[in-house]
Biopython code that builds the backbone (N, CA, C, O; Angstrom):
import numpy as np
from Bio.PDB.StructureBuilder import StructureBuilder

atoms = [
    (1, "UNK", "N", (0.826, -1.190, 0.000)),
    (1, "UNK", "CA", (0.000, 0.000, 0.000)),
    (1, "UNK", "C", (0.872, 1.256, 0.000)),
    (1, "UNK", "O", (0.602, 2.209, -0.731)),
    (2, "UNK", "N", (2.410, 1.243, 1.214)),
    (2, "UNK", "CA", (2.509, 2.279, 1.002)),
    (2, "UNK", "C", (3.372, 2.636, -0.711)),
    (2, "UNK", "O", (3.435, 3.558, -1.523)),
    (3, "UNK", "N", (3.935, 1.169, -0.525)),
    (3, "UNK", "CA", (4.494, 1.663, -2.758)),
    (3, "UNK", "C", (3.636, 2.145, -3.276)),
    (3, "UNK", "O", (4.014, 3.213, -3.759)),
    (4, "UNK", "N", (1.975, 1.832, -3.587)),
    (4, "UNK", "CA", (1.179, 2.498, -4.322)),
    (4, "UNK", "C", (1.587, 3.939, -3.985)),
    (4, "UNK", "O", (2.347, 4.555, -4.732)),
    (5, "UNK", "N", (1.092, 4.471, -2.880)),
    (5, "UNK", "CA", (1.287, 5.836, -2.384)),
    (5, "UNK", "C", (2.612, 6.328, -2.798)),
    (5, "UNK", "O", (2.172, 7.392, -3.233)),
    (6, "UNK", "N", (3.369, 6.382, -2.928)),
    (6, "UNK", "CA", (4.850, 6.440, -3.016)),
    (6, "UNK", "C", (4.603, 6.982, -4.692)),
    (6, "UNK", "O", (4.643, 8.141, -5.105)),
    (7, "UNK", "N", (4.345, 5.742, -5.449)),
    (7, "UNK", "CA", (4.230, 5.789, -6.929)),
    (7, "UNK", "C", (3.689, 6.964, -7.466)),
    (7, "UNK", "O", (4.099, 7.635, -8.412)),
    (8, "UNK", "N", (2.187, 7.218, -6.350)),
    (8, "UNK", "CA", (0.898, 8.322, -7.273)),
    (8, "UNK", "C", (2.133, 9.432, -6.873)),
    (8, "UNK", "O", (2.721, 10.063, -7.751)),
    (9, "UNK", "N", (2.406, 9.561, -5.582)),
    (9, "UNK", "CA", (3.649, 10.971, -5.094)),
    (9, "UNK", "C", (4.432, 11.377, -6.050)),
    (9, "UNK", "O", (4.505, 12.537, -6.456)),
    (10, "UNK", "N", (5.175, 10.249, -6.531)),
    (10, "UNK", "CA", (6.332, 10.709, -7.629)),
    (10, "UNK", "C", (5.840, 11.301, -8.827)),
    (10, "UNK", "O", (6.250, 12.294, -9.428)),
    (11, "UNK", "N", (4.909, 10.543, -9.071)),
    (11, "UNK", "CA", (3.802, 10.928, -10.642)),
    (11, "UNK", "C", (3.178, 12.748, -10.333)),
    (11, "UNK", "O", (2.935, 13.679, -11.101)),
    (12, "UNK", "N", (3.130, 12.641, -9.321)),
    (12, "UNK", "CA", (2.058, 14.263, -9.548)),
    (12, "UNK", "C", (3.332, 15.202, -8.989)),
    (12, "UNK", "O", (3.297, 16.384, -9.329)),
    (13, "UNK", "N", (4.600, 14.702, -8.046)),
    (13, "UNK", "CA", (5.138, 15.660, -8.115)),
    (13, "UNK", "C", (6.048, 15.693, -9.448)),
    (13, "UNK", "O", (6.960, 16.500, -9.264)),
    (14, "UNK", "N", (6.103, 15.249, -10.405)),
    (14, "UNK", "CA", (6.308, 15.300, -11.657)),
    (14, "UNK", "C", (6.213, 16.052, -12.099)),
    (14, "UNK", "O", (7.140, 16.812, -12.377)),
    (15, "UNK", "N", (4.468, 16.291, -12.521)),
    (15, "UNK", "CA", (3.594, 16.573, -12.735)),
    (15, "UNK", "C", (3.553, 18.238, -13.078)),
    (15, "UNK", "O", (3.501, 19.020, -14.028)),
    (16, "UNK", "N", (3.640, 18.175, -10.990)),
    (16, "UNK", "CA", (3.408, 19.312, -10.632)),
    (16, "UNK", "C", (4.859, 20.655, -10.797)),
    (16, "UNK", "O", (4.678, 21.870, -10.713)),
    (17, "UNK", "N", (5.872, 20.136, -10.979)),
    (17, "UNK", "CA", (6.975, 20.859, -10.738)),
    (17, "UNK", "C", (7.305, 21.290, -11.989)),
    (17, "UNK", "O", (8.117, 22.207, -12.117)),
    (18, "UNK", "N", (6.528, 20.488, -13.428)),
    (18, "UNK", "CA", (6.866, 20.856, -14.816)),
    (18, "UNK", "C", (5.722, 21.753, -14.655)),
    (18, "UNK", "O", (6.109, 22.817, -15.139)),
    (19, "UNK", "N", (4.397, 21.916, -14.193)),
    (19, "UNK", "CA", (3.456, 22.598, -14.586)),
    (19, "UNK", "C", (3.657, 24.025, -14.153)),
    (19, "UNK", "O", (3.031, 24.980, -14.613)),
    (20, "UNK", "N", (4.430, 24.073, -13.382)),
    (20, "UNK", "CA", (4.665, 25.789, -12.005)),
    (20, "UNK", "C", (5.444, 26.005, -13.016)),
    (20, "UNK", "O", (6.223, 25.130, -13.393)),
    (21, "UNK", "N", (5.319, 27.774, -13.902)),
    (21, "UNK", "CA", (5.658, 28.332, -14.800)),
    (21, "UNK", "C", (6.561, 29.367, -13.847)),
    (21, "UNK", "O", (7.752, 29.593, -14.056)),
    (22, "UNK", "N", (5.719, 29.998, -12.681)),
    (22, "UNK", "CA", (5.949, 31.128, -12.409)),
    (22, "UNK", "C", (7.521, 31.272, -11.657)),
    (22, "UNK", "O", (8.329, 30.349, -11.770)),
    (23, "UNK", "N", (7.854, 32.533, -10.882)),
    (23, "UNK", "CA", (8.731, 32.542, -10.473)),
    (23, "UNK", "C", (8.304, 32.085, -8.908)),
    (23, "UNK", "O", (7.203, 32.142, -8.360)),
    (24, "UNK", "N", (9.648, 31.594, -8.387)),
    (24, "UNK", "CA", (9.391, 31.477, -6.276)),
    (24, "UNK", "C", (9.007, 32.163, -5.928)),
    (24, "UNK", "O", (9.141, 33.077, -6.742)),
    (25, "UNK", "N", (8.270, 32.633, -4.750)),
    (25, "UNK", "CA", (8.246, 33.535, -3.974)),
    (25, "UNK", "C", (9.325, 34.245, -3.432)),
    (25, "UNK", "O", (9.229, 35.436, -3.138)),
    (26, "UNK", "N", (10.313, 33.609, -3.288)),
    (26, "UNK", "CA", (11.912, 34.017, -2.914)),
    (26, "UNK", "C", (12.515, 34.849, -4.096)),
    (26, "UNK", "O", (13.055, 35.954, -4.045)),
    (27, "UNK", "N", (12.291, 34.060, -5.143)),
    (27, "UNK", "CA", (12.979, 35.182, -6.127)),
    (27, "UNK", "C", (12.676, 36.159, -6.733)),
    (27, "UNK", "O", (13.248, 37.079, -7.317)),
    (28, "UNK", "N", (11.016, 35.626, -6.376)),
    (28, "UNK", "CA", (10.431, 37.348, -6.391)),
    (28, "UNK", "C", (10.449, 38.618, -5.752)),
    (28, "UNK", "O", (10.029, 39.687, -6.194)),
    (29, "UNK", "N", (11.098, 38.321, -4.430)),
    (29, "UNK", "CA", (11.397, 39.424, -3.215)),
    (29, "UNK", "C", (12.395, 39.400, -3.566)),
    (29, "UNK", "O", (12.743, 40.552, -3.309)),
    (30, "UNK", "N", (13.860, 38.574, -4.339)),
    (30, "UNK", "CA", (14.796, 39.372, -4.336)),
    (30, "UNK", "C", (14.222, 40.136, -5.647)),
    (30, "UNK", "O", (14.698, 41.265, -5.529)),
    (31, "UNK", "N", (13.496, 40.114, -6.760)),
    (31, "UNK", "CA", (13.833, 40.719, -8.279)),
    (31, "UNK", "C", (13.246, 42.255, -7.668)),
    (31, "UNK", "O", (13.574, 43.253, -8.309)),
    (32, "UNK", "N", (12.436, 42.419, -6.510)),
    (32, "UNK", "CA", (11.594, 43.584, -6.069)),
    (32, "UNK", "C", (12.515, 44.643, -4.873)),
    (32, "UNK", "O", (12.355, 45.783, -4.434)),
    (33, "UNK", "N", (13.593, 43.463, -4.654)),
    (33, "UNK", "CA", (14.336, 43.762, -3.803)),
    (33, "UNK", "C", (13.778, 44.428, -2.642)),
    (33, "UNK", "O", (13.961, 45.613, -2.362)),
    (34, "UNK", "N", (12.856, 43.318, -1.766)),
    (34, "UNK", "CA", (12.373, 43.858, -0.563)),
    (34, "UNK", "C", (13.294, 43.221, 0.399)),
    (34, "UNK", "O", (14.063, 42.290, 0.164)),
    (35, "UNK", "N", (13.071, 43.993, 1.776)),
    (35, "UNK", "CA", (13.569, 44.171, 2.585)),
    (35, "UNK", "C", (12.787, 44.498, 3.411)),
    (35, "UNK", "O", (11.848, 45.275, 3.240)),
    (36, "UNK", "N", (13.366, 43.418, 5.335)),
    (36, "UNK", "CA", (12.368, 43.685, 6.583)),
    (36, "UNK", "C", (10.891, 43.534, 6.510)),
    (36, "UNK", "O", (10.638, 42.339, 6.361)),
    (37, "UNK", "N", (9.786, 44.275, 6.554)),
    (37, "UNK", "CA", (8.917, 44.319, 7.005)),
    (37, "UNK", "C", (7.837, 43.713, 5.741)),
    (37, "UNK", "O", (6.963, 42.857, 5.884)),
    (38, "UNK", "N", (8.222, 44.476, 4.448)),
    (38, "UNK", "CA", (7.967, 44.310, 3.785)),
    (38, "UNK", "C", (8.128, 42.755, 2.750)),
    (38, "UNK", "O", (7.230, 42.254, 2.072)),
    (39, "UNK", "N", (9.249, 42.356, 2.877)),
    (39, "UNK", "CA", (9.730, 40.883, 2.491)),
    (39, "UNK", "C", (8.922, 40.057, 3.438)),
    (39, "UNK", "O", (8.297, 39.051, 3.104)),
    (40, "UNK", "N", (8.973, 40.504, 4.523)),
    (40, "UNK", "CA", (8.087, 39.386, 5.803)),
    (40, "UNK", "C", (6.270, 39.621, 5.332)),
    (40, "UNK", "O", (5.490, 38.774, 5.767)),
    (41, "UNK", "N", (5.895, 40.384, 4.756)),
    (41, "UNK", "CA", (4.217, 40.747, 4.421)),
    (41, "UNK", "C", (4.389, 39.866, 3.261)),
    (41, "UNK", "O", (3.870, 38.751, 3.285)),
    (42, "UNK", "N", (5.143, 40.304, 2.137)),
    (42, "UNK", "CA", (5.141, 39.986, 1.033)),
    (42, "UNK", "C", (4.913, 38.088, 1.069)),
    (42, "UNK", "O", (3.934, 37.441, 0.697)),
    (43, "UNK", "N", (6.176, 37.619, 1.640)),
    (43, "UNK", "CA", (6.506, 36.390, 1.404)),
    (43, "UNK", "C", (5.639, 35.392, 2.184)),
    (43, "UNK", "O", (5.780, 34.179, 2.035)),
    (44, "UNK", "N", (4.521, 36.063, 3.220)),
    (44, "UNK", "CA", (3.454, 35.421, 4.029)),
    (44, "UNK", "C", (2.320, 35.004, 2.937)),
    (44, "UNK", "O", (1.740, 33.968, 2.610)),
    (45, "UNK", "N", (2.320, 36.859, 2.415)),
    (45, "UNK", "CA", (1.061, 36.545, 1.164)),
    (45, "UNK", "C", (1.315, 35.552, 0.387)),
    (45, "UNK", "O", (0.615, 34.556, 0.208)),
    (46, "UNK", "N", (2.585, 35.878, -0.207)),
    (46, "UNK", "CA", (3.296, 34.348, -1.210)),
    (46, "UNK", "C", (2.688, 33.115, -1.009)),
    (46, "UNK", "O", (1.790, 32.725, -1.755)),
    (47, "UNK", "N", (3.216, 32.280, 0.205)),
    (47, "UNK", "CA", (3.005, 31.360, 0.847)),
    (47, "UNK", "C", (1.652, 30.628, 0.929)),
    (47, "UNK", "O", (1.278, 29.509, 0.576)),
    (48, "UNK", "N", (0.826, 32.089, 1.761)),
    (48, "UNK", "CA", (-0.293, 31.770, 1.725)),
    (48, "UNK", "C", (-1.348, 31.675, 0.344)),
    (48, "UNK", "O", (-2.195, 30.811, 0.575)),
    (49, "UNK", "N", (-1.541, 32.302, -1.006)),
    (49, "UNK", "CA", (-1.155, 32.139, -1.700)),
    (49, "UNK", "C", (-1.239, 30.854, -2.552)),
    (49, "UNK", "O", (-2.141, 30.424, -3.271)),
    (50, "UNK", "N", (0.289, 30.258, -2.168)),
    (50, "UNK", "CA", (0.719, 29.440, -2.811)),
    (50, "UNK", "C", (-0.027, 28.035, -2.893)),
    (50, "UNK", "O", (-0.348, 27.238, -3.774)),
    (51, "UNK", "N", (-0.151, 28.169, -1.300)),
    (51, "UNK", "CA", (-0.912, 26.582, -0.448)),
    (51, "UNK", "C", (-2.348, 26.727, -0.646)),
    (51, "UNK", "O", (-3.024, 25.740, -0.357)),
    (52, "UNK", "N", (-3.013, 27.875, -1.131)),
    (52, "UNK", "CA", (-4.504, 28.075, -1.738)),
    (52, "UNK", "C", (-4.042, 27.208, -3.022)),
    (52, "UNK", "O", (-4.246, 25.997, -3.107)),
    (53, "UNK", "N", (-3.555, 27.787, -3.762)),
    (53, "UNK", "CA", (-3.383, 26.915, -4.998)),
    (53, "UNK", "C", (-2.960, 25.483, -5.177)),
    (53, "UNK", "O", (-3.069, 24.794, -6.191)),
    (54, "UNK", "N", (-2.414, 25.135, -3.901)),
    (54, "UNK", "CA", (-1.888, 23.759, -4.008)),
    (54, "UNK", "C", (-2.752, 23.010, -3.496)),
    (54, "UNK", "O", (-2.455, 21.818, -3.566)),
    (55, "UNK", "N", (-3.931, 23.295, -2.893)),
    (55, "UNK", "CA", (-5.097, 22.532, -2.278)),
    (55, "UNK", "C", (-6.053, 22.331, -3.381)),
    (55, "UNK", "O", (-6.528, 21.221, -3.621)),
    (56, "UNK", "N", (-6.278, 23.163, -3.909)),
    (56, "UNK", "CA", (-7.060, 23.746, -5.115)),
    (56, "UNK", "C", (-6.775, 22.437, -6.453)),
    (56, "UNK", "O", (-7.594, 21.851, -7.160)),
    (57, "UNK", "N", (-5.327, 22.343, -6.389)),
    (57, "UNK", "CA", (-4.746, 21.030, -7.127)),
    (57, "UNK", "C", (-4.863, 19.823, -6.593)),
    (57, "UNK", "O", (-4.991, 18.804, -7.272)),
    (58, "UNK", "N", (-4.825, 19.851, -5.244)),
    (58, "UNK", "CA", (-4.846, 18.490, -4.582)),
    (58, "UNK", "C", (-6.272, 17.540, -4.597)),
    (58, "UNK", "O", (-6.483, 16.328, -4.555)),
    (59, "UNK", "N", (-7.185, 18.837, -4.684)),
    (59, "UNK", "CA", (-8.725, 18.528, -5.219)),
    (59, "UNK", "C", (-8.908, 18.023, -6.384)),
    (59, "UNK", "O", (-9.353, 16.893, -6.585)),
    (60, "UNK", "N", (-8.524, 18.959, -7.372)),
    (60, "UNK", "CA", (-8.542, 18.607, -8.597)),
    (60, "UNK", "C", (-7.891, 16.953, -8.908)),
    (60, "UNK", "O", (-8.155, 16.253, -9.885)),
    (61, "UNK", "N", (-7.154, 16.678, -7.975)),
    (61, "UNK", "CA", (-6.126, 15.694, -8.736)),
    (61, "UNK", "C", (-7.070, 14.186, -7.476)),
    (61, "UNK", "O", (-6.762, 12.997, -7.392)),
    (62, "UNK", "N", (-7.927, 14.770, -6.905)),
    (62, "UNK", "CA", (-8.736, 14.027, -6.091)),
    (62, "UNK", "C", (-7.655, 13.395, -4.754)),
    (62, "UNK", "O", (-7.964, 12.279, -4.337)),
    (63, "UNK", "N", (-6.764, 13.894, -4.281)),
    (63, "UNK", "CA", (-6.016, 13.751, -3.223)),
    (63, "UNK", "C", (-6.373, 13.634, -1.839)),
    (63, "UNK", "O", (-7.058, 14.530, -1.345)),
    (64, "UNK", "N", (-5.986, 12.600, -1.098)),
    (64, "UNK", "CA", (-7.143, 12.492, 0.610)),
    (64, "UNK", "C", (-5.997, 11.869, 0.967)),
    (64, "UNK", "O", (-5.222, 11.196, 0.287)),
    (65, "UNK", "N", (-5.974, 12.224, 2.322)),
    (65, "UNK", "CA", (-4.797, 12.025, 3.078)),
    (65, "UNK", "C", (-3.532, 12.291, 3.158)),
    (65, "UNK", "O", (-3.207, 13.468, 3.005)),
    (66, "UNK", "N", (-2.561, 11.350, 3.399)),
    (66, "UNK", "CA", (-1.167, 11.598, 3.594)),
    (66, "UNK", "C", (-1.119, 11.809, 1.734)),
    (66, "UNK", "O", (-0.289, 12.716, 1.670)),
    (67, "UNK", "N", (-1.275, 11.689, 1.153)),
    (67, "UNK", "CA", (-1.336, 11.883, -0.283)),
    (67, "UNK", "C", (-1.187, 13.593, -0.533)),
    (67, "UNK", "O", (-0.424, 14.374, -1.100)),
    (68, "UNK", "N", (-2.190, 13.614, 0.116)),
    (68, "UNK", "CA", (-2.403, 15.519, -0.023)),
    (68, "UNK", "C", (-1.671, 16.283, 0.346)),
    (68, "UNK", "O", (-1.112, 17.279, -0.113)),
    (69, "UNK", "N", (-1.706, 15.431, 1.790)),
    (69, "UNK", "CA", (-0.426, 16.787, 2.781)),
    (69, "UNK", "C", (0.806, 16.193, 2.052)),
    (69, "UNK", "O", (0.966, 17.192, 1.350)),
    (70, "UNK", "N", (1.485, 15.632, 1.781)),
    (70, "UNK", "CA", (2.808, 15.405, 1.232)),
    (70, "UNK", "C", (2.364, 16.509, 0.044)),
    (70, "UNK", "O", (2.890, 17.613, 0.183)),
    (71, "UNK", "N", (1.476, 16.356, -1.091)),
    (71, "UNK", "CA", (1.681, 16.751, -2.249)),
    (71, "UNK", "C", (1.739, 18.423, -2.336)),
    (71, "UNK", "O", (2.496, 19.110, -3.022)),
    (72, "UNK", "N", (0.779, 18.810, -1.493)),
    (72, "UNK", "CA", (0.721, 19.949, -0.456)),
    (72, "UNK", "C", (2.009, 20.919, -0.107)),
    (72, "UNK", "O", (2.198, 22.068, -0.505)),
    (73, "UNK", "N", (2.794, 20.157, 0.711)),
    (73, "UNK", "CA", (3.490, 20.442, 1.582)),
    (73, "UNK", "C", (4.815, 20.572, 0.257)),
    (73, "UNK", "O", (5.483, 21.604, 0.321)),
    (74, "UNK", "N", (5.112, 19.730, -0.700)),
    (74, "UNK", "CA", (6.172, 19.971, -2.106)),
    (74, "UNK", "C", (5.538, 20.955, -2.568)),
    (74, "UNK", "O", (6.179, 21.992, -2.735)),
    (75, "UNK", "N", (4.502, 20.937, -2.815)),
    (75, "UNK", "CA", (3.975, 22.081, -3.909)),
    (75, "UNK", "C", (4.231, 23.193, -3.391)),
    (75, "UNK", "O", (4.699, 24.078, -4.107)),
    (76, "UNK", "N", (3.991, 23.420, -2.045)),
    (76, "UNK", "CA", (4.410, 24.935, -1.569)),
    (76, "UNK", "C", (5.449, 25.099, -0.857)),
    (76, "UNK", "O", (5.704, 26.017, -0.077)),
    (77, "UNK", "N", (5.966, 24.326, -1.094)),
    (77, "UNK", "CA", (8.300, 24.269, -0.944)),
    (77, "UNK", "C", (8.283, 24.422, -2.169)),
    (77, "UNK", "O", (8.953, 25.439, -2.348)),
    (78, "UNK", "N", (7.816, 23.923, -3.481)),
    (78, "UNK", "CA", (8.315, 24.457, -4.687)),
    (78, "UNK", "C", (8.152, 25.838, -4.990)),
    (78, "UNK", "O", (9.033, 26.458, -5.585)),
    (79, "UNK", "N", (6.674, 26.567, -4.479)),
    (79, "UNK", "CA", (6.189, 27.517, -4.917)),
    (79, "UNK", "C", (7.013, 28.660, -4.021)),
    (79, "UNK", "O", (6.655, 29.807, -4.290)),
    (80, "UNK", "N", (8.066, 28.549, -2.991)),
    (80, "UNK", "CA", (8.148, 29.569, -1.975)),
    (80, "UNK", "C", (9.928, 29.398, -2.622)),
    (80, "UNK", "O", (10.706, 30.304, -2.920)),
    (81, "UNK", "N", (10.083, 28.288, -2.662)),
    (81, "UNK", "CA", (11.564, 28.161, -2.946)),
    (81, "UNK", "C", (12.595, 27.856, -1.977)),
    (81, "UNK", "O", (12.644, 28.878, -1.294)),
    (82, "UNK", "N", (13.437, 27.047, -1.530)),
    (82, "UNK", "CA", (14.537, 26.647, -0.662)),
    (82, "UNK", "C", (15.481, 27.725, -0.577)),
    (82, "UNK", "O", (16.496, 27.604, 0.109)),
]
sb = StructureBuilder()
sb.init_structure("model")
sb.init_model(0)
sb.init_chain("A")
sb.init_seg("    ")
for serial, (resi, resn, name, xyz) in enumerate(atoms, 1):
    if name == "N":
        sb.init_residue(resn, " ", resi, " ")
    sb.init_atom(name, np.array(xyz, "f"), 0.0, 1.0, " ", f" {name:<3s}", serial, name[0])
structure = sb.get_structure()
C-alpha cells in the first residue's frame, strides 16, 4: 500500500513541478528587492497564496490524506523556494 502511495507521489510531483511556470516567492522578493517588514508581508502573502493553490490542485487531482499533505506540503516548498 505504502508503494502504491509512493508511486501516485512521484507521478504528480512530476507533474506538478513541470506545470509551475511562475517565479518562487523568494525570487520574487529578491527581483523587487524587498527588505524587513515588507519581504516578511510579502513572502506570508506568497506562501499563503501558494498553499490556496496547491489545495485547489490536490482537489482537482482528487487527493485524501497523507497523499495531499505530502503533495501539499512539495507544492508549496516548490512555490516559496529553498
Amino acid at each position: 500500500m505504502k508503494m502504491i502511495v509512493l508511486a501516485v507521489l512521484m507521478a504528480f510531483a512530476g507533474s506538478a513541478a513541470s506545470a509551475q511556470t511562475t517565479a518562487t516567492c523568494k525570487a520574487q522578493a529578491a527581483e523587487k528587492k524587498l527588505a524587513g517588514a515588507a519581504l516578511t508581508t510579502f513572502t506570508k502573502k506568497c506562501e499563503k497564496d501558494a498553499e490556496t493553490t496547491c489545495d485547489a490542485s490536490a482537489k482537482d487531482k482528487k487527493l485524501a490524506g497523507a497523499a495531499k499533505s505530502s503533495f501539499t506540503k512539495k507544492c508549496v516548498s516548490d512555490a516559496v523556494g529553498t
